[in-house]
CHARMM-style PDB file with segment names, atoms N, HN, CA, C and O in Angstrom:
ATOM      1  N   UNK     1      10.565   1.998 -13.932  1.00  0.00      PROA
ATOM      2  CA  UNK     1      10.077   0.660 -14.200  1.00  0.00      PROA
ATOM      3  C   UNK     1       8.932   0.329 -13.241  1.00  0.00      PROA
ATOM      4  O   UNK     1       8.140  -0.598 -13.408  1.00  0.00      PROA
ATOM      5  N   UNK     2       8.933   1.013 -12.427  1.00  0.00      PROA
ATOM      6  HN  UNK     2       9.577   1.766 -12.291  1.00  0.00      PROA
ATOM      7  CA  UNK     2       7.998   0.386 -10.793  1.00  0.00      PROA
ATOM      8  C   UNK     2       6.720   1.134 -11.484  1.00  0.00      PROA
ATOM      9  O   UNK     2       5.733   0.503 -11.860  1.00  0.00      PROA
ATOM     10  N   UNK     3       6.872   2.803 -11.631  1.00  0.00      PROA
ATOM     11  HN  UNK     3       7.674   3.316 -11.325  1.00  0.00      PROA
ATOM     12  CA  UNK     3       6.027   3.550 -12.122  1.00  0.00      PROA
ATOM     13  C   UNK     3       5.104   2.823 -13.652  1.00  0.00      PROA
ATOM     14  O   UNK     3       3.880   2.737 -13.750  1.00  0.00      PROA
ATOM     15  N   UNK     4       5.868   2.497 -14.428  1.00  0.00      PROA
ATOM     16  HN  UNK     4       6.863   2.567 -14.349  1.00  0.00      PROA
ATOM     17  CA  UNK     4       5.497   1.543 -15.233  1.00  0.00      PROA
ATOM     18  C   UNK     4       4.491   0.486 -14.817  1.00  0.00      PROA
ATOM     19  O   UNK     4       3.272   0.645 -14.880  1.00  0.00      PROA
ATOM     20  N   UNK     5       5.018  -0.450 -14.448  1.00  0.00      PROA
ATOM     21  HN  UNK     5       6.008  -0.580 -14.397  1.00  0.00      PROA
ATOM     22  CA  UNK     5       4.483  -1.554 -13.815  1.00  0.00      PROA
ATOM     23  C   UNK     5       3.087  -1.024 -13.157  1.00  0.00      PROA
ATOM     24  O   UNK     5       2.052  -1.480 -13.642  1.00  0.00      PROA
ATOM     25  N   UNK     6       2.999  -0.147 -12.148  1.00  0.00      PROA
ATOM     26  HN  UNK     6       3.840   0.223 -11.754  1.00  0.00      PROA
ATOM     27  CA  UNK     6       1.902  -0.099 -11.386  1.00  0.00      PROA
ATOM     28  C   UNK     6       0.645   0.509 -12.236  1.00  0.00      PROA
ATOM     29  O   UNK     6      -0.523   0.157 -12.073  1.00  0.00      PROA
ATOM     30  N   UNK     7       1.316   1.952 -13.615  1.00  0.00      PROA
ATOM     31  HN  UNK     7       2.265   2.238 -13.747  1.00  0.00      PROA
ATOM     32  CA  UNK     7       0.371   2.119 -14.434  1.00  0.00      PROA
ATOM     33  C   UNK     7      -0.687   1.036 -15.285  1.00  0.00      PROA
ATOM     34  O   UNK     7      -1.858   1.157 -15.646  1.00  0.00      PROA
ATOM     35  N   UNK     8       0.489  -0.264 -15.441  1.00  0.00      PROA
ATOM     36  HN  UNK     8       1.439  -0.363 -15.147  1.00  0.00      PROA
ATOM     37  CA  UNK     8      -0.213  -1.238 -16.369  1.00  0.00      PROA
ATOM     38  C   UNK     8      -1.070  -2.186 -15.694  1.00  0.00      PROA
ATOM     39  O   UNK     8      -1.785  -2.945 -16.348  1.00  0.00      PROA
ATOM     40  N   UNK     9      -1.037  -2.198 -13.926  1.00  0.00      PROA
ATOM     41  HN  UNK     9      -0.455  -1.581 -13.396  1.00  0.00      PROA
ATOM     42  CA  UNK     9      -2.001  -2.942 -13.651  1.00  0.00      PROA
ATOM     43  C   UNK     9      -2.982  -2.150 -13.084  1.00  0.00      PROA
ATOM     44  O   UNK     9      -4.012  -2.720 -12.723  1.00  0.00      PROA
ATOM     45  N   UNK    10      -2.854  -0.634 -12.888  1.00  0.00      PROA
ATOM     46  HN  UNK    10      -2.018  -0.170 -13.181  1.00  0.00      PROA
ATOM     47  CA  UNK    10      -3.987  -0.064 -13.207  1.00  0.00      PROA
ATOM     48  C   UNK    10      -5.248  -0.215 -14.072  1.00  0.00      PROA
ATOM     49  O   UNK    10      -6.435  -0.438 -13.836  1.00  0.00      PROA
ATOM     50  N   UNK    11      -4.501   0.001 -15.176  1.00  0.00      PROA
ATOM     51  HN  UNK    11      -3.536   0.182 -15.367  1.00  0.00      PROA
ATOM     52  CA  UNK    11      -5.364  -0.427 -17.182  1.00  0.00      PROA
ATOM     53  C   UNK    11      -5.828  -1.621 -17.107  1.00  0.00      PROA
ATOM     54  O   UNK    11      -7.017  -1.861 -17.316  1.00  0.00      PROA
ATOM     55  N   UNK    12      -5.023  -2.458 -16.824  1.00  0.00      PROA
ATOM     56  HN  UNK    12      -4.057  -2.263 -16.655  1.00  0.00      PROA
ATOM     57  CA  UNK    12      -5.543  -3.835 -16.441  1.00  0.00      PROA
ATOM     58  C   UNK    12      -6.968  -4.193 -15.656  1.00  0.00      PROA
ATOM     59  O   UNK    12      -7.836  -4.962 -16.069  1.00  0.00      PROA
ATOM     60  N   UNK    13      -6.981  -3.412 -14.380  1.00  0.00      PROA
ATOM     61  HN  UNK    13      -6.276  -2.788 -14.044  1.00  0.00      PROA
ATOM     62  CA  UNK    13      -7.815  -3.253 -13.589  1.00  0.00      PROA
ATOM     63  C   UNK    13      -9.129  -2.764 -14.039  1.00  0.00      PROA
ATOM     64  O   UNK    13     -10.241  -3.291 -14.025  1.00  0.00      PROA
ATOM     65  N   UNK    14      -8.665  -1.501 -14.483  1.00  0.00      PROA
ATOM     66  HN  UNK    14      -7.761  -1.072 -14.494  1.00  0.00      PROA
ATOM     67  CA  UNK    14     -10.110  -0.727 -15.562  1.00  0.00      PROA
ATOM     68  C   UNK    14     -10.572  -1.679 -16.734  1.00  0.00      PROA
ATOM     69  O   UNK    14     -11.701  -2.080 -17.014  1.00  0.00      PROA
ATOM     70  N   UNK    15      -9.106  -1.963 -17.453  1.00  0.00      PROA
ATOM     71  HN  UNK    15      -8.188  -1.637 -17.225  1.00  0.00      PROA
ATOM     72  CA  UNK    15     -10.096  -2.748 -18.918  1.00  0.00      PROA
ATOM     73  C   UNK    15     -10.091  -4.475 -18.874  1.00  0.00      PROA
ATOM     74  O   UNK    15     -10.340  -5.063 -19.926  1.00  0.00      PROA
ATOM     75  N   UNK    16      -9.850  -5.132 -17.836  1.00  0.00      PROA
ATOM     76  HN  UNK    16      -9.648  -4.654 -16.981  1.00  0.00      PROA
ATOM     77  CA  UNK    16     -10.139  -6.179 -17.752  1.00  0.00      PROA
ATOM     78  C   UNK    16      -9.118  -7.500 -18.617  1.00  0.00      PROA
ATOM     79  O   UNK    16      -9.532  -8.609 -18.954  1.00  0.00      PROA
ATOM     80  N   UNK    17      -8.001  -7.057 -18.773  1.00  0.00      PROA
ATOM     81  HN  UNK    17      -7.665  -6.156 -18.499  1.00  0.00      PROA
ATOM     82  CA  UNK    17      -6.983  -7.324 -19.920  1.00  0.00      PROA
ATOM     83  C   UNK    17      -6.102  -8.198 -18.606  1.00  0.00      PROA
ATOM     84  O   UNK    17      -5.565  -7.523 -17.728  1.00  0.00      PROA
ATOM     85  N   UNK    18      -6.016  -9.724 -18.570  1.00  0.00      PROA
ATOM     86  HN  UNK    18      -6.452 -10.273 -19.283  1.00  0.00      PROA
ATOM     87  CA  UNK    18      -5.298 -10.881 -18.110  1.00  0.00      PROA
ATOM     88  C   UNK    18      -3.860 -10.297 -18.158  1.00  0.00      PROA
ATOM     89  O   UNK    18      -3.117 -10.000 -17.223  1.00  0.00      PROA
ATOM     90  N   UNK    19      -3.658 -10.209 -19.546  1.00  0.00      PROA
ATOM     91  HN  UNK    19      -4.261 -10.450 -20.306  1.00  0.00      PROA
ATOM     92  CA  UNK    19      -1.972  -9.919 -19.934  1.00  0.00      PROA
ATOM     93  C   UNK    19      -1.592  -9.136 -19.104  1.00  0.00      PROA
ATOM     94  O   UNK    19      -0.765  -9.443 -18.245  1.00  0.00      PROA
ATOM     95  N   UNK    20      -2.327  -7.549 -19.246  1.00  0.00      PROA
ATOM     96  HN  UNK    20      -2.999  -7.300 -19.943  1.00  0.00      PROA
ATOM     97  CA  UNK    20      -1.355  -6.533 -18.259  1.00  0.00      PROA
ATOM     98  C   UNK    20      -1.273  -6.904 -16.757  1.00  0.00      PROA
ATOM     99  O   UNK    20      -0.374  -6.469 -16.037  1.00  0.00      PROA
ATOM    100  N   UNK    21      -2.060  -7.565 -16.406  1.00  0.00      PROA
ATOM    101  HN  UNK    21      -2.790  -7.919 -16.991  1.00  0.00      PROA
ATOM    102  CA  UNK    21      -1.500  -7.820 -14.966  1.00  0.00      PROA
ATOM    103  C   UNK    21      -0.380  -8.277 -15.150  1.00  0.00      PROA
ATOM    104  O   UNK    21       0.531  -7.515 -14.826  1.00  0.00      PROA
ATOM    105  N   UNK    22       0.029  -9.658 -15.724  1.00  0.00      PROA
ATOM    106  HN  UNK    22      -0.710 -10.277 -15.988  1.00  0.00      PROA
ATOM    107  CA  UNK    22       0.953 -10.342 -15.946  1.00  0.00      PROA
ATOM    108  C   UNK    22       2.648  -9.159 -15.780  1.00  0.00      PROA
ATOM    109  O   UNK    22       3.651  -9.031 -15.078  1.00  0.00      PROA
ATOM    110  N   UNK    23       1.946  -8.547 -17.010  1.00  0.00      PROA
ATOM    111  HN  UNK    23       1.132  -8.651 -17.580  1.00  0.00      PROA
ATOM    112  CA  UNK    23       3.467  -7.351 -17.154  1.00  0.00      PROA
ATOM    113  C   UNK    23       3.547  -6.385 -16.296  1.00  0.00      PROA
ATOM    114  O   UNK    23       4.499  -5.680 -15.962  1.00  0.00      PROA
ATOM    115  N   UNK    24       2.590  -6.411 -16.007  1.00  0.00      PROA
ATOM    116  HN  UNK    24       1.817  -6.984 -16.278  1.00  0.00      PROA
ATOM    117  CA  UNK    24       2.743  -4.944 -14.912  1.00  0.00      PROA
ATOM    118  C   UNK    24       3.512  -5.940 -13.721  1.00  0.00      PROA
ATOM    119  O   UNK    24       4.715  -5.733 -13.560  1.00  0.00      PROA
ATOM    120  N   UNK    25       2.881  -6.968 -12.918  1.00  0.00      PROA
ATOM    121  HN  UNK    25       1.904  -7.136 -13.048  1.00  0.00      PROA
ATOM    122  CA  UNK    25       3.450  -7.216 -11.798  1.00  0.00      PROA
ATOM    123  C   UNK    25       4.992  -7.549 -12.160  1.00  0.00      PROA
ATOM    124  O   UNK    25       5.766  -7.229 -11.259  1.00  0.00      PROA
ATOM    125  N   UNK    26       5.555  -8.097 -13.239  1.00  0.00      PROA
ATOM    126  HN  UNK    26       4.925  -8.358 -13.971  1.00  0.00      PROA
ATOM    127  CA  UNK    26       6.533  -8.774 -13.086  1.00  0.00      PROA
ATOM    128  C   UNK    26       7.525  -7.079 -13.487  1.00  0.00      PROA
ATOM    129  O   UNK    26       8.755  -7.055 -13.471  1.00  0.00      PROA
ATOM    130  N   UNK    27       6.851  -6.102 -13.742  1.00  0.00      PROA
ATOM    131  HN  UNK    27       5.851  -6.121 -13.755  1.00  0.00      PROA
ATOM    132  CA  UNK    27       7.838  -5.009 -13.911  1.00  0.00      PROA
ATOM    133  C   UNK    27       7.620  -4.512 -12.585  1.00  0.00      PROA
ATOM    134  O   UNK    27       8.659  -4.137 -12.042  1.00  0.00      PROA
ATOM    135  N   UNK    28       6.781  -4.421 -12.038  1.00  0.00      PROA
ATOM    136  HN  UNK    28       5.937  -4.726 -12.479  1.00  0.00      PROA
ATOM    137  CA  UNK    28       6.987  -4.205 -10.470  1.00  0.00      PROA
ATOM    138  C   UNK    28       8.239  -4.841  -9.328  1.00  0.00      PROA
ATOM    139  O   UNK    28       9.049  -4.450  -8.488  1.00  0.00      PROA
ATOM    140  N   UNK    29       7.716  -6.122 -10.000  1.00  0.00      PROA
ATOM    141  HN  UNK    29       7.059  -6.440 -10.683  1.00  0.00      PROA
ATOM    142  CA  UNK    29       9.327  -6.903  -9.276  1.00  0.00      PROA
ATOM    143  C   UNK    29      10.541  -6.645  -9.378  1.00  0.00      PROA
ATOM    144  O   UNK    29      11.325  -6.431  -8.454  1.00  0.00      PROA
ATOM    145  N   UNK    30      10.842  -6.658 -10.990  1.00  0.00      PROA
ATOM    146  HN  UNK    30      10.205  -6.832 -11.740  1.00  0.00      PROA
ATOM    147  CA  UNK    30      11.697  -6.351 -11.090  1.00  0.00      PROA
ATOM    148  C   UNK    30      12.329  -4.738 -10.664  1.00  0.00      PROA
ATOM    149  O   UNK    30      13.345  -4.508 -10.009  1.00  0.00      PROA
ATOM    150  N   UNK    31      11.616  -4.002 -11.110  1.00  0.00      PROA
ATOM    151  HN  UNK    31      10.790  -4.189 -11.642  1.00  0.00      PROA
ATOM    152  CA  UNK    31      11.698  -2.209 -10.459  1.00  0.00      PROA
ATOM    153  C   UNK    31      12.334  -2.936  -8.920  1.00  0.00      PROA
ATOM    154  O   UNK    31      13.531  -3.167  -8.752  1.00  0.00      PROA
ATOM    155  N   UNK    32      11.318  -3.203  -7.952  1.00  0.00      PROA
ATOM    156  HN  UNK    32      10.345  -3.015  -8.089  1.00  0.00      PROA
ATOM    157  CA  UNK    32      11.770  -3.464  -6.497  1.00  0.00      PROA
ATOM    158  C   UNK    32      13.223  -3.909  -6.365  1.00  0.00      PROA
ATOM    159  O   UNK    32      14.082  -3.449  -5.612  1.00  0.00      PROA
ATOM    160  N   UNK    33      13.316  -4.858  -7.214  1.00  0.00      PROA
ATOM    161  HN  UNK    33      12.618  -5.232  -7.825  1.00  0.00      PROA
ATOM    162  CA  UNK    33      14.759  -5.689  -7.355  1.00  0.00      PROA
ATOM    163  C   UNK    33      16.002  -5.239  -7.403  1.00  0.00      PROA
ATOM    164  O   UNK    33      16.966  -5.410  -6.658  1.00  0.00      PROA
ATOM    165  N   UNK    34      15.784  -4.380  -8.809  1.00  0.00      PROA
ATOM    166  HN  UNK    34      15.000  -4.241  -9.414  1.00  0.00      PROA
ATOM    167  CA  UNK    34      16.888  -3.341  -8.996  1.00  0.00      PROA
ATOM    168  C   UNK    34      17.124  -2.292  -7.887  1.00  0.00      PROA
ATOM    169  O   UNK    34      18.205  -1.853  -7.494  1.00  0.00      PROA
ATOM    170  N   UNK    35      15.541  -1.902  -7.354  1.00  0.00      PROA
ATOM    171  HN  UNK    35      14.663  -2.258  -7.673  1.00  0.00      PROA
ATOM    172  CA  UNK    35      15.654  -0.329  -6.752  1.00  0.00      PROA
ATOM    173  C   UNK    35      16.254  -0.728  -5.253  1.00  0.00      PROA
ATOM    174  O   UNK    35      16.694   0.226  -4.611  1.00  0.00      PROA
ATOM    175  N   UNK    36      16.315  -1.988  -4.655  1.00  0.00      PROA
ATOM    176  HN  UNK    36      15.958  -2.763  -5.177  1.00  0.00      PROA
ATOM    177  CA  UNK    36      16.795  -2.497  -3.686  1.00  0.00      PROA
ATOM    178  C   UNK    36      18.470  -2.698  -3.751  1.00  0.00      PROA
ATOM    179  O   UNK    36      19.119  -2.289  -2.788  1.00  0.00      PROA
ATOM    180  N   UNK    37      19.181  -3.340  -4.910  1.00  0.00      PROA
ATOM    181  HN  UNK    37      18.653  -3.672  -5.692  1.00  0.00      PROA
ATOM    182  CA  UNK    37      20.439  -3.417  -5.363  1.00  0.00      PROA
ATOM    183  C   UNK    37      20.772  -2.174  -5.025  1.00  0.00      PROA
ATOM    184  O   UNK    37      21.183  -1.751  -3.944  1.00  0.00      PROA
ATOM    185  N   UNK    38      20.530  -1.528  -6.195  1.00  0.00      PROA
ATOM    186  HN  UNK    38      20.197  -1.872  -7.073  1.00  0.00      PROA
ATOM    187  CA  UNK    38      21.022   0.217  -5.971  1.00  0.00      PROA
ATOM    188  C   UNK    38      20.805   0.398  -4.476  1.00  0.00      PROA
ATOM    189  O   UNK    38      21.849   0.636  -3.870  1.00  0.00      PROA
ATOM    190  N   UNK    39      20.097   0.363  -4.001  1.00  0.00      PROA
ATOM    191  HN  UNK    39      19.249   0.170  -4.494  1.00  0.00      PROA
ATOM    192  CA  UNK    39      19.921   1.705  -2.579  1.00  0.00      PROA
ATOM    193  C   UNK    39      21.084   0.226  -1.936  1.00  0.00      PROA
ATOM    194  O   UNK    39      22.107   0.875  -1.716  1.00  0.00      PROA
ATOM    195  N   UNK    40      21.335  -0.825  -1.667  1.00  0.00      PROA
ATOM    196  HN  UNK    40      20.505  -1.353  -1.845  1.00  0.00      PROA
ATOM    197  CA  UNK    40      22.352  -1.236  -1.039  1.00  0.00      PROA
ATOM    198  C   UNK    40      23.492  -1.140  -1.214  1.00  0.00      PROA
ATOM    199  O   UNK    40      24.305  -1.643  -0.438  1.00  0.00      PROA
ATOM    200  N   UNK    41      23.829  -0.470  -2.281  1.00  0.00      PROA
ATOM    201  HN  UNK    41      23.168  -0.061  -2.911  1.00  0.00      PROA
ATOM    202  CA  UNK    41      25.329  -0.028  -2.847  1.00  0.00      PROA
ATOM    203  C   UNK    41      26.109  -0.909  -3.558  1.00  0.00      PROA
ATOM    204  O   UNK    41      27.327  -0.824  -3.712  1.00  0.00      PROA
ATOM    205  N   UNK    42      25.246  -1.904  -4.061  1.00  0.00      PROA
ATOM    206  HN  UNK    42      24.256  -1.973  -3.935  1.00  0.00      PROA
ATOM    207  CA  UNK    42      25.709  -2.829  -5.199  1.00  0.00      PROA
ATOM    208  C   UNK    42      25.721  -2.311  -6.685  1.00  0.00      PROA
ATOM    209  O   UNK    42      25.051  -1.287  -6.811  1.00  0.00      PROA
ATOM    210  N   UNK    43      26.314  -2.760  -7.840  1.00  0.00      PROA
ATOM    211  HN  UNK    43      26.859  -3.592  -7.737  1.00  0.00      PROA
ATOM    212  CA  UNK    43      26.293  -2.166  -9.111  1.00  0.00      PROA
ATOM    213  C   UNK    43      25.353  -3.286  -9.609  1.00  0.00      PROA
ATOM    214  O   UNK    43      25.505  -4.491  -9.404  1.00  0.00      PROA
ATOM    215  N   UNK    44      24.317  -2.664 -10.325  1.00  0.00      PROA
ATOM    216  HN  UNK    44      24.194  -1.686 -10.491  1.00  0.00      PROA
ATOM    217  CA  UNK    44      23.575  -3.003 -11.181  1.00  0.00      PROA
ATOM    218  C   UNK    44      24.036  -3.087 -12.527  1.00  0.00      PROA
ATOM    219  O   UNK    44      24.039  -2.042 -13.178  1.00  0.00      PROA
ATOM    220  N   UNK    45      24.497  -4.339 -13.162  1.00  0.00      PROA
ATOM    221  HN  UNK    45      24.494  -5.188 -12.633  1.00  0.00      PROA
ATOM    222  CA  UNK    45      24.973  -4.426 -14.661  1.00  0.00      PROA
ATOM    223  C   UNK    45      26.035  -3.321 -14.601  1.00  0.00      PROA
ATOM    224  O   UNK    45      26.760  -3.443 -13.614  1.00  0.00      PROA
ATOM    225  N   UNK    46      26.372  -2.097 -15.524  1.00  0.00      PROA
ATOM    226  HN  UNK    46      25.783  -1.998 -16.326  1.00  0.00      PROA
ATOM    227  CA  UNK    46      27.555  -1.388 -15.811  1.00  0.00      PROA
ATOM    228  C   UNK    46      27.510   0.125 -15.040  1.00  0.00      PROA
ATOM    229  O   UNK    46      28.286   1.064 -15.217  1.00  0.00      PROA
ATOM    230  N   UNK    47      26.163   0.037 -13.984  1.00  0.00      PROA
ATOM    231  HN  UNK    47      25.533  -0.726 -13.840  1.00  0.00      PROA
ATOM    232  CA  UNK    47      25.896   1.250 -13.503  1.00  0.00      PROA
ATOM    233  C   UNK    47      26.228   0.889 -11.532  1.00  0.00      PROA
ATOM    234  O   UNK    47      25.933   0.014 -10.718  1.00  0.00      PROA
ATOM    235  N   UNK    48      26.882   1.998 -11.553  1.00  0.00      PROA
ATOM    236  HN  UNK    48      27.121   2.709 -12.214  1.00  0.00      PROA
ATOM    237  CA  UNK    48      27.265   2.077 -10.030  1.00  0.00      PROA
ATOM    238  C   UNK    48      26.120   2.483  -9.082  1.00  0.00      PROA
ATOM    239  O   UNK    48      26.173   2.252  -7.874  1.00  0.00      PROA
ATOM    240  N   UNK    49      24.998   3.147  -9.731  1.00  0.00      PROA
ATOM    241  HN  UNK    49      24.955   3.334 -10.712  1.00  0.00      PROA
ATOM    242  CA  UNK    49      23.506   2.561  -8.565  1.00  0.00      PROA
ATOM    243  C   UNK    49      22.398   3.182  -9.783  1.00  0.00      PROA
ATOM    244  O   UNK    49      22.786   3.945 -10.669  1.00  0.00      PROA
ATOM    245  N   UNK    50      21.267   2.811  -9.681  1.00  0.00      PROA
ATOM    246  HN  UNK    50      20.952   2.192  -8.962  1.00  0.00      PROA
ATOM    247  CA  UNK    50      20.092   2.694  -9.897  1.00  0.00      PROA
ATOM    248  C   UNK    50      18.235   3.260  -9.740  1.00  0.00      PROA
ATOM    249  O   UNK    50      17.290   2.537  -9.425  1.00  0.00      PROA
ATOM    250  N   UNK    51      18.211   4.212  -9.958  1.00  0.00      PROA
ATOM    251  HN  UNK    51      18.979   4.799 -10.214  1.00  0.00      PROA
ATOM    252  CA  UNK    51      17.061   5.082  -9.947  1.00  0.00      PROA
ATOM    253  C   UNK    51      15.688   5.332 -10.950  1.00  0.00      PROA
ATOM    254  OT1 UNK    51      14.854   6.187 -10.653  1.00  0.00      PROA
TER     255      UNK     51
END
């Protein structure tokens, strides 16, 4: 999701497109969010950690 995220505000960057920033950062966040849960040893929704 992080990998995601950072590709789309790449594209964003090159083609000048408002939106993908938008999605890219907020999949960045979220990636961080989750990838922070997991590495603290919390369960994410029905999964016991997160990668």
């Amino acid at each position: 999701m992080i990998i995601t995220g950072v590709i789309l505000l790449l594209l964003a960057a090159l083609l000048d497109i408002g939106i993908l920033y938008t999605i890219g950062g907020i999949l960045v966040v979220i990636g961080a969010v989750l990838w922070i849960l997991g590495a603290a040893g919390r369960a994410v929704g029905p999964r016991a950690h997160y990668w």
